[in-house]
C-alpha positions as CSV (number, residue, x, y, z in Angstrom):
1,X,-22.9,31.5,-7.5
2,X,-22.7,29.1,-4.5
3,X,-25.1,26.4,-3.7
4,X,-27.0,25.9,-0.5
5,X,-28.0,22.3,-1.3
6,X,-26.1,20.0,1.3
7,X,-24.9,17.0,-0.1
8,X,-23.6,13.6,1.5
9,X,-19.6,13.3,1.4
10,X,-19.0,10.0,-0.4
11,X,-15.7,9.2,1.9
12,X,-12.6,7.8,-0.2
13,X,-12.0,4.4,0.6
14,X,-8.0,3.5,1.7
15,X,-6.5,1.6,-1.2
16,X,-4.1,-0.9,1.1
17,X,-2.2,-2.9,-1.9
18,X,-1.5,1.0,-3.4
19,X,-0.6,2.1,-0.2
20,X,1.4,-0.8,1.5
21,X,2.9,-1.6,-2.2
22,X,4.3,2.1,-2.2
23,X,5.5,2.5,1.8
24,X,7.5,-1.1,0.6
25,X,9.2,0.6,-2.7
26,X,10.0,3.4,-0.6
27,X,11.9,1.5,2.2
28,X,13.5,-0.4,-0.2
29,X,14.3,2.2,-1.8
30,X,16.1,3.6,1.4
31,X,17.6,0.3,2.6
32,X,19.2,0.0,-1.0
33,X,20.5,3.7,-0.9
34,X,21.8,3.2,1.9
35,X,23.4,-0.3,1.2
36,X,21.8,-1.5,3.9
37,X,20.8,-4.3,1.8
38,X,23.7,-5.3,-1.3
39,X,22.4,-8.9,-1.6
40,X,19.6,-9.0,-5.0
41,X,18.3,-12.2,-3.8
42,X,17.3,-10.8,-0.4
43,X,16.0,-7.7,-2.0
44,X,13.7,-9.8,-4.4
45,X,12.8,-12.2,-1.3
46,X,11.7,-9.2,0.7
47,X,9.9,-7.7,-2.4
48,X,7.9,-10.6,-2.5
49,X,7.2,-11.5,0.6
50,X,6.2,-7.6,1.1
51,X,3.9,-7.6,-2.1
52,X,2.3,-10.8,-0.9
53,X,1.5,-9.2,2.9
54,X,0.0,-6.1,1.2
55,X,-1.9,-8.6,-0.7
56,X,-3.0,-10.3,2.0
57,X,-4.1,-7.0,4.0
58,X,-6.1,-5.7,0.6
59,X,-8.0,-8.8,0.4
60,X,-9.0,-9.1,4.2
61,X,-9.7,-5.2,4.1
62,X,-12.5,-5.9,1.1
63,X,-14.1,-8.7,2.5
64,X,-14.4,-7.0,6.1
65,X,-15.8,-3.8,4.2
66,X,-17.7,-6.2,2.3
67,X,-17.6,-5.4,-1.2
């Protein structure tokens, strides 16, 4: 039996570390497939430096959303 009673649509908020975290796995993922990239230490320097941006972006996204 369906319901006529209108609701408010709580909107789902953009996880950035989850979502930047996972679009750097997968092009590292592809870069290393590829052997675009054969040297570990530039893979782990990229890793980090990638991890730390999303970081960065998560952060400045919840204190401009203000929570």
């Amino acid at each position: 039996m369906p319901r006529d009673v209108e609701r408010r649509r709580r909107l789902h908020r953009t996880d950035w570390m989850a979502l930047l975290s996972g679009a750097l796995f997968v092009v590292l993922g592809i870069l290393v497939v590829t052997r675009a990239i054969t040297d570990p230490l530039v893979l782990v320097g990229v890793m980090v430096l990638g991890l730390a941006f999303a970081g960065l972006v998560a952060i400045v996204a919840r204190v401009v959303r203000g929570k």
